[in-house]
C-alpha positions in Angstrom: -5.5 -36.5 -4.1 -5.3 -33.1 -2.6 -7.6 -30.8 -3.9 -6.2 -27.4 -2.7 -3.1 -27.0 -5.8 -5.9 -28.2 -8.7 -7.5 -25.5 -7.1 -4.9 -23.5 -7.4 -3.9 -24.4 -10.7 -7.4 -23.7 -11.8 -7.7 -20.2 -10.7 -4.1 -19.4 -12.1 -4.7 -20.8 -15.1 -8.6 -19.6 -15.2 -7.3 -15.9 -14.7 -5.0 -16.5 -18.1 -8.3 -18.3 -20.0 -10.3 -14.8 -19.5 -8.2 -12.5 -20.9 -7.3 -14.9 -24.2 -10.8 -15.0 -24.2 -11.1 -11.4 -24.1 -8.2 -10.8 -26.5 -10.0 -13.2 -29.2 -13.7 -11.7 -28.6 -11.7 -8.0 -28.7 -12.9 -7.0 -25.4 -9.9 -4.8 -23.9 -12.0 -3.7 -20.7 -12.5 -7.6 -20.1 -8.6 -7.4 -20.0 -8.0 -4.8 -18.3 -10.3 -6.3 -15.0 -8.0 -9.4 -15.0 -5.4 -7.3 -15.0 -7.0 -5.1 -12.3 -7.5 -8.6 -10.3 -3.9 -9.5 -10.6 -2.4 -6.3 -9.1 -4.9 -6.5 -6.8 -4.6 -9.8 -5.9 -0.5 -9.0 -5.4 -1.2 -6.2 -2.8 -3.4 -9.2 -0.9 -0.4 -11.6 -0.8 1.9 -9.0 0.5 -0.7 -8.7 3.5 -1.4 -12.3 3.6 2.2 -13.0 4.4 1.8 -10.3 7.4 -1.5 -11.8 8.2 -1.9 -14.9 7.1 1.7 -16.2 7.8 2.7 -13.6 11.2 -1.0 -13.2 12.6 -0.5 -9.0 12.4 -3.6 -7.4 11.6 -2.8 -4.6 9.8 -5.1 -1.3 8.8 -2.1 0.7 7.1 -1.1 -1.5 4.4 -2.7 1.2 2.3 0.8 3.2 3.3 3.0 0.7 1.5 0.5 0.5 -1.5 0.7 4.1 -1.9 3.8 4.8 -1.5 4.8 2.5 -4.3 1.8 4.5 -6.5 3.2 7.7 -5.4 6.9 6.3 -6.7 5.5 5.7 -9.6 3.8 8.9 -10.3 6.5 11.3 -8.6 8.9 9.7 -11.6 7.0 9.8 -14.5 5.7 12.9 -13.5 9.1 14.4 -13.4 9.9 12.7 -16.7 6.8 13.8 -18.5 7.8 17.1 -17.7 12.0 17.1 -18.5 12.4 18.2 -14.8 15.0 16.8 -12.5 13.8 15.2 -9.5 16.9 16.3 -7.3 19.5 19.0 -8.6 21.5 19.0 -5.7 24.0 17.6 -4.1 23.5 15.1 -7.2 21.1 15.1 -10.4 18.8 12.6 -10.1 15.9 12.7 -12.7 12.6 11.0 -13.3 12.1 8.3 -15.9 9.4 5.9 -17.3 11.6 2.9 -17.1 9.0 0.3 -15.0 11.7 -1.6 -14.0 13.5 1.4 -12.4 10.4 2.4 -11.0 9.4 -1.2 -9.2 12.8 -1.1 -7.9 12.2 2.6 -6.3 8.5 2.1 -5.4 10.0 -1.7 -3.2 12.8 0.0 -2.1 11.0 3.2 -0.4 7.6 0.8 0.0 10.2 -1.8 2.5 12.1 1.4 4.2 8.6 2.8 5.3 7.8 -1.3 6.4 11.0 -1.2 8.4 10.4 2.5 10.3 5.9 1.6 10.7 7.2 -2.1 11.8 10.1 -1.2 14.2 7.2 1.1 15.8 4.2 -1.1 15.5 5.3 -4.3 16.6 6.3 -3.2 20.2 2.7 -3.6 20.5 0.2 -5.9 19.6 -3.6 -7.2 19.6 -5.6 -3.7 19.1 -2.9 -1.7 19.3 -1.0 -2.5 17.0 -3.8 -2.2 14.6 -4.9 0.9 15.5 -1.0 2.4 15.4 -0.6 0.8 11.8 -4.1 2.8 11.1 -3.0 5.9 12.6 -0.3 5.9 10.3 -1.9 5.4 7.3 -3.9 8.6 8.3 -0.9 10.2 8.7 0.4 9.4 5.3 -2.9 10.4 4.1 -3.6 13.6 4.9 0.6 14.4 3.8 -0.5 13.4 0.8 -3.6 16.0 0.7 -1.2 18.4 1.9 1.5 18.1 -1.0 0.6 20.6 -3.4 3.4 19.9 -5.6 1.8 16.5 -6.9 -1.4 17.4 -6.7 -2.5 17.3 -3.5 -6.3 15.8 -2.8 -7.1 16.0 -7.0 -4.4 13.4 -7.3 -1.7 13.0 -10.1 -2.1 12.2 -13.7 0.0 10.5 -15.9 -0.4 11.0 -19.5 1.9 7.9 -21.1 1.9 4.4 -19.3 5.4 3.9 -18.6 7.7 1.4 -20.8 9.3 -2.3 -20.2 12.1 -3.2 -22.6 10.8 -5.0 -25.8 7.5 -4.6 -24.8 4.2 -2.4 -25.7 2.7 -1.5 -22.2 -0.2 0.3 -23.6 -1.5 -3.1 -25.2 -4.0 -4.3 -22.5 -2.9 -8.0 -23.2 1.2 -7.1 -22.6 0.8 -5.3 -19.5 -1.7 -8.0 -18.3 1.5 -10.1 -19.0 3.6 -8.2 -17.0 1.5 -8.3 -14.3 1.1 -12.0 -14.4 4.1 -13.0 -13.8 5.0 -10.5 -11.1 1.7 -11.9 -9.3 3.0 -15.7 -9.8 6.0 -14.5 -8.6 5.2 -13.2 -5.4 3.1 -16.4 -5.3 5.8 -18.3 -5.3 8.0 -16.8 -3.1 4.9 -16.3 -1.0 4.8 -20.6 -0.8 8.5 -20.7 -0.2 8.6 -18.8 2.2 5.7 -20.6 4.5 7.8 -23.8 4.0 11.0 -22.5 4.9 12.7 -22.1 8.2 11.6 -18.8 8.4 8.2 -19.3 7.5 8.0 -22.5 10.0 9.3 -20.3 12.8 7.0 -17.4 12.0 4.1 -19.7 12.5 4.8 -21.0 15.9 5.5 -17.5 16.4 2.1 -16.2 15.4 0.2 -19.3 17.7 2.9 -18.8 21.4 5.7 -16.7 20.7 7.0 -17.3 24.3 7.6 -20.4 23.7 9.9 -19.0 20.4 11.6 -17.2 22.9 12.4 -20.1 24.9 14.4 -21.8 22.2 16.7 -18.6 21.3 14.7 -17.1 18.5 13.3 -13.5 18.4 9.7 -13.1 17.4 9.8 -9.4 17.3 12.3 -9.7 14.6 11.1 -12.5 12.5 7.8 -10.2 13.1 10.1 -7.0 11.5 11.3 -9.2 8.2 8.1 -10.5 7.7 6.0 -6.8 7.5 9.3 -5.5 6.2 8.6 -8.2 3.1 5.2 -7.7 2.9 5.5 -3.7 2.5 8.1 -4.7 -0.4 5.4 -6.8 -2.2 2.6 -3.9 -1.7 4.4 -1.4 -2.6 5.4 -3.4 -6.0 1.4 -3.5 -6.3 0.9 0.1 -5.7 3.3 1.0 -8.5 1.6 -1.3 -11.3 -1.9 0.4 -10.0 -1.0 3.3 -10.6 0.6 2.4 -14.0 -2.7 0.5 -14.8 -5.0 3.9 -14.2 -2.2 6.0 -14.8 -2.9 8.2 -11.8 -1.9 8.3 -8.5 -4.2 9.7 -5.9 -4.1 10.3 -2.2 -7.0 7.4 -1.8 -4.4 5.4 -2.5 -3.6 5.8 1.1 -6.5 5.6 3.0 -7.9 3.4 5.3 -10.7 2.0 2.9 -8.0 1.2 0.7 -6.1 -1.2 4.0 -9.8 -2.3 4.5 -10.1 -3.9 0.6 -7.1 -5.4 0.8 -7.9 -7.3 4.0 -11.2 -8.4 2.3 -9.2 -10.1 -0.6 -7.0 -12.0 1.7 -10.3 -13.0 4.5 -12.8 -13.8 1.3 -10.2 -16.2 -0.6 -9.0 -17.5 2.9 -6.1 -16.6 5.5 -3.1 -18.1 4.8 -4.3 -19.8 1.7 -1.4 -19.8 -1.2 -4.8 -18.3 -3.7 -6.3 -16.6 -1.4 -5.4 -13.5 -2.0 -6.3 -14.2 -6.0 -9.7 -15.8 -5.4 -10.7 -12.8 -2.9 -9.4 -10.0 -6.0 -11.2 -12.2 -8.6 -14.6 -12.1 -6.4 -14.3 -8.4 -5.4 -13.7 -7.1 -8.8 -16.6 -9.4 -10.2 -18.8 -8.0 -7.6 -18.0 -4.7 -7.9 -18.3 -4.6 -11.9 -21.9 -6.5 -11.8 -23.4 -5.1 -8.8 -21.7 -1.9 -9.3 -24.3 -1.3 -12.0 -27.3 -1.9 -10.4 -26.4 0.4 -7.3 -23.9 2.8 -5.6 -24.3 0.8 -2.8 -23.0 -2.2 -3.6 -20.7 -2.7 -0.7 -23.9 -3.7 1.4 -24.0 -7.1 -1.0 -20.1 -7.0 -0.5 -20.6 -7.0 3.2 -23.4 -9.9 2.9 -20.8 -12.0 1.3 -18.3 -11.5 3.4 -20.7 -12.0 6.4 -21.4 -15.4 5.4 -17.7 -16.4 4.7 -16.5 -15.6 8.3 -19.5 -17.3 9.9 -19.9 -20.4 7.9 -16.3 -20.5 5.5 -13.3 -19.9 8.3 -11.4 -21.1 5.5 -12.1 -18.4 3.2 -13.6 -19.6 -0.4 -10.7 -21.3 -1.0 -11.5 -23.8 2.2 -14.7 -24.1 1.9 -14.2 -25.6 -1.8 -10.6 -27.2 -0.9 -10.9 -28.3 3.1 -9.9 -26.7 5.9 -6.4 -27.9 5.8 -4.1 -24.9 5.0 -1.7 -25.4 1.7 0.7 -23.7 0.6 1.7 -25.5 -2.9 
């Protein structure tokens, strides 16, 4: 029997046993990691299906995460304070309707994929990472600059924003929200690697010549995959910022790209849970170590360290086998 989907199944379902635990031992911060490890966890399987699906190493998925925070808090913002976004050519005013928001936050989050990608992916290998970096910088420092949402001290927001028939500040409800938006994505996420698209962004990713050969356009399957995968981000930069209820030009930065490629490489490239396992172990390090010392990251790094040398297959393939699944 395969061990890879009770794997799965495990972790999914192990994510959910924590927080009931948590909810029946009253121990909201408990719920409120989990729920940290799921958004989390969503940002990493929008870049796994840029990495781990197209191969594109990418240091500027921080742009799509915070444009979907900045979304969010340019909004509520605007909503907390009764003033219209736009009052001309049309009125167009904020809200704190989540489900408006996520729509915004994928909608600007996949516009910004489609302009970095078009740009990006005329190059590849180092290049291409360092131009996906150097625009993350860019959006960076913009964000600095932009007084009018509070430039390097960040935006606050004072009221978590509301889904219909449901009470978002209860940790356990918006935990619930973001659960199923993260199995979602999961399951498009295994979809997609099965379907045509996915199969042909594969062979892409190992000779795309030989894509070429047969009529098909990697540069474009290449486009529709980052384009996807900014989509999914962004969705995880809005809920982040929902979670802490502040948007911040860190959000942006290159640390922030860095993390996220550490959820997908810990759980395992290309792995369907990869992305989950990798959120579940970062947030667990960070909240045990994080006590004992600022530096933290160097016990992050040791970990890491020994999963690329000795686990290619990320946690997940070390426990599972080195045969990628994606059910």
């Amino acid at each position: 029997m395969r061990r890879e989907p009770l794997l799965n199944a495990a972790v999914f379902l192990g994510l959910l046993a924590v927080v009931l635990w948590a909810r029946a031992t009253d121990e909201p911060f408990t719920i409120t990691l989990a729920t940290r490890v799921a958004i989390l966890a969503l940002a990493g399987v929008g870049l796994n299906l840029a990495l781990g699906l197209g191969g594109l190493v990418s240091l500027g998925h921080a742009v799509f995460f915070g444009i979907g925070g900045y979304a969010m808090g340019i909004l509520a913002s605007h909503a907390q304070s009764y003033s219209p976004l736009i009052e001309w050519p049309v009125l167009i005013e904020g809200t704190k309707s989540m489900p408006v928001i996520w729509l915004v936050a994928m909608a600007a989050s996949g516009l910004a994929a489609l302009g970095i990608g078009a740009l990006s992916l005329r190059t590849s290998g180092v290049y291409f990472i360092m131009i996906t970096l150097a625009f993350g910088q860019m959006f960076y420092y913009f964000a600095i600059s932009w007084p009018a949402y509070g430039g390097e001290d960040g935006l606050s927001i004072y009221v978590r924003n509301g889904f219909p028939g449901l009470n978002t500040l209860d940790p356990i409800q918006f935990f619930a929200i973001c659960y199923v938006i993260l199995g979602l994505a999961l399951w498009l996420f295994s979809r997609l690697s099965r379907s045509a698209f996915g199969l042909a962004l594969g062979a892409a990713r190992q000779n795309g010549e030989r894509v070429m050969a047969v009529g098909i356009a990697p540069y474009r399957l290449r486009l529709v995959a980052f384009a996807l995968s900014g989509v999914i981000t962004g969705l995880a930069g809005a809920l982040f910022a929902d979670l802490n209820r502040f948007v911040s030009p860190t959000m942006f930065s290159w640390q922030t790209s860095g993390e996220i490629m550490v959820f997908v490489i810990l759980g395992g490239v290309a792995r369907l849970f990869g992305p989950v396992v990798g959120a579940a172990v970062f947030i667990l390090l960070e909240h045990v170590l994080g006590g004992l010392s600022e530096f933290w990251h160097i016990y992050l790094g040791a970990v890491l360290l020994v999963v690329v040398l000795f686990a290619r297959g990320g946690i997940i393939g070390l426990i599972a086998g080195r045969e990628v699944r994606h059910d």
